[in-house]
C-alpha positions as semicolon CSV with decimal commas, in nm:
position;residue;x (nm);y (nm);z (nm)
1;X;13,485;-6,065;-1,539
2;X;13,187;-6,114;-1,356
3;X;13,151;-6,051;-0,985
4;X;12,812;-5,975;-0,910
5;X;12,617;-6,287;-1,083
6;X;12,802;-6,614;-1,211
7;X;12,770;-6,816;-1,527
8;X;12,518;-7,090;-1,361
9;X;12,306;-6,811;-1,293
10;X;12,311;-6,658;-1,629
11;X;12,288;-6,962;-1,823
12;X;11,978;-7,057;-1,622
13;X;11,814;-6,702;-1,733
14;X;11,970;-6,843;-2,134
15;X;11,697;-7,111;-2,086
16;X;11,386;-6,970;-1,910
17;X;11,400;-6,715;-2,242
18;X;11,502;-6,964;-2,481
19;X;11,157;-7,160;-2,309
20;X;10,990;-6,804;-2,376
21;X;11,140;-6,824;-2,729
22;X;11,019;-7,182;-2,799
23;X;10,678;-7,055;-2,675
24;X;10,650;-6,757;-2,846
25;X;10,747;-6,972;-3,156
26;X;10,522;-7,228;-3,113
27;X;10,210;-6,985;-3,113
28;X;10,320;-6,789;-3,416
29;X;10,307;-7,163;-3,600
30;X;9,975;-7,225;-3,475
31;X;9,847;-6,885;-3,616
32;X;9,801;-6,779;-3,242
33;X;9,878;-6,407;-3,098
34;X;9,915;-6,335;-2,752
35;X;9,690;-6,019;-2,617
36;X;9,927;-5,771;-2,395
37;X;9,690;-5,901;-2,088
38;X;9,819;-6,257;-2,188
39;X;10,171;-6,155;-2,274
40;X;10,179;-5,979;-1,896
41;X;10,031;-6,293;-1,717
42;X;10,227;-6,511;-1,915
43;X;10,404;-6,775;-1,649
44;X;10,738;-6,772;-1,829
45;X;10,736;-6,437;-1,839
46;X;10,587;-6,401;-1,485
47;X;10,904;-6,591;-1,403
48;X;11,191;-6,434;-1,595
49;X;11,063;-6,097;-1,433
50;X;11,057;-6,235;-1,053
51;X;11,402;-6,392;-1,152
52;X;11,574;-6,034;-1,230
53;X;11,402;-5,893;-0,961
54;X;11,588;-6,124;-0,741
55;X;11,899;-6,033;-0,870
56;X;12,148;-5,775;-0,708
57;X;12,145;-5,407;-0,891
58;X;12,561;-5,515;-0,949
59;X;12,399;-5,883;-1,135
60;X;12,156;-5,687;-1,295
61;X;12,406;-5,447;-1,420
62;X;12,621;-5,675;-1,491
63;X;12,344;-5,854;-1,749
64;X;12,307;-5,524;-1,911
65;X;12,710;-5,496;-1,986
66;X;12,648;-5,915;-2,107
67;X;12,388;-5,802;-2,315
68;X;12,588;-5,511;-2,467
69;X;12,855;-5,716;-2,542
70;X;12,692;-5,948;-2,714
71;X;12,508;-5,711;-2,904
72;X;12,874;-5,604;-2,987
73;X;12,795;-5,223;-2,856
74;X;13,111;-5,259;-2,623
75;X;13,340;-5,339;-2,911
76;X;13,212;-5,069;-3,131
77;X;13,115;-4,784;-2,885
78;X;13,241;-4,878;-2,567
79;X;13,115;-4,506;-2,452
80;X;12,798;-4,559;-2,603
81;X;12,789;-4,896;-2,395
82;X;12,880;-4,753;-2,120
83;X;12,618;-4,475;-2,119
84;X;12,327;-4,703;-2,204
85;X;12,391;-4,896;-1,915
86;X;12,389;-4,574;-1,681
87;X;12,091;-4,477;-1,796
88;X;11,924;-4,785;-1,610
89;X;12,040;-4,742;-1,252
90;X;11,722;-4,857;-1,051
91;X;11,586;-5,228;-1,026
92;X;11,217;-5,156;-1,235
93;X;11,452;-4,949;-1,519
94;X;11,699;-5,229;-1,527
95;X;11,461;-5,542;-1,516
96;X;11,211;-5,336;-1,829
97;X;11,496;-5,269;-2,020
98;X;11,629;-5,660;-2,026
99;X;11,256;-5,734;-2,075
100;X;11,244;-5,535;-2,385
101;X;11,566;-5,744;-2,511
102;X;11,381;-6,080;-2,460
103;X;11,365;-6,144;-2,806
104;X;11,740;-6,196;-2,885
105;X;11,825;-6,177;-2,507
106;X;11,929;-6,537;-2,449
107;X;12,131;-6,493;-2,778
108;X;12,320;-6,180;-2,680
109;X;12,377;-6,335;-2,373
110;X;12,560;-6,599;-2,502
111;X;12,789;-6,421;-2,693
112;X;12,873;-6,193;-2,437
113;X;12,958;-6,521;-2,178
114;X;13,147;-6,612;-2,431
115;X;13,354;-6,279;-2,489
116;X;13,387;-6,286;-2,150
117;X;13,481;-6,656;-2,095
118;X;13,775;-6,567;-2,340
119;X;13,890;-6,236;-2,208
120;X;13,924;-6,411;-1,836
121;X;14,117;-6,735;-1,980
122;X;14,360;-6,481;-2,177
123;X;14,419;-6,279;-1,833
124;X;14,541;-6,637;-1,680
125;X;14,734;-6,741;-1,990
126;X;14,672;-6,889;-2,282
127;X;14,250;-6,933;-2,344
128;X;14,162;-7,318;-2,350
129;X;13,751;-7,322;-2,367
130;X;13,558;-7,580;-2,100
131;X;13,292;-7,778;-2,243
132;X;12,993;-7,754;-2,117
């Protein structure tokens, strides 16, 4: 369950990197490559990394755990899980370590909202899914 950020939040971060993702995309079809000066300056990028800087440690923690689930590490290794999040304590390690995801980021995402959508509707009773 989260506590620290809420699904809003998170889905907003889904689209600023699927926006990054559409980007990125959109260059590779043109035959265009982004330089590591562009890729720091980028704007969407610029933004995505002011974004999880605003976050709480506990959100940004809590995005790591989202990300893990989704990745499925928590359902195979939940230790493993577990230790790869403690291993980014601080806000830089926490905030380079999602930025290194960005490529299937929004995707694990996702899928780990959705793990935990389910897991919270089973605690109350039987799991009905919202739309939207």
């Amino acid at each position: 369950m989260l506590k620290a950020i809420n699904r809003v939040q998170v889905e907003e971060l889904i689209e600023l990197l699927e926006r990054l993702s559409r980007a990125r995309q959109a260059r590779t079809a043109e035959g265009r490559t982004q330089s590591s000066d562009e890729i720091t300056h980028d704007p969407l990028r610029r933004e995505l990394t002011n974004r999880l800087y605003a976050l709480s440690g506990e959100a940004r923690d809590e995005l790591i755990l989202l990300m893990l689930a989704g990745r499925g590490d928590v359902e195979h290794a939940f230790t493993r899980a577990l230790d790869t999040r403690s291993r980014y304590v601080d806000a830089d390690d926490q905030v380079a370590y999602l930025l290194g995801k960005t490529v299937r980021l929004a995707e694990y995402l996702r899928i780990g909202l959705d793990a935990v959508g389910v897991a919270t509707n089973r605690s109350r009773g039987p799991a009905i899914r919202r739309a939207g």
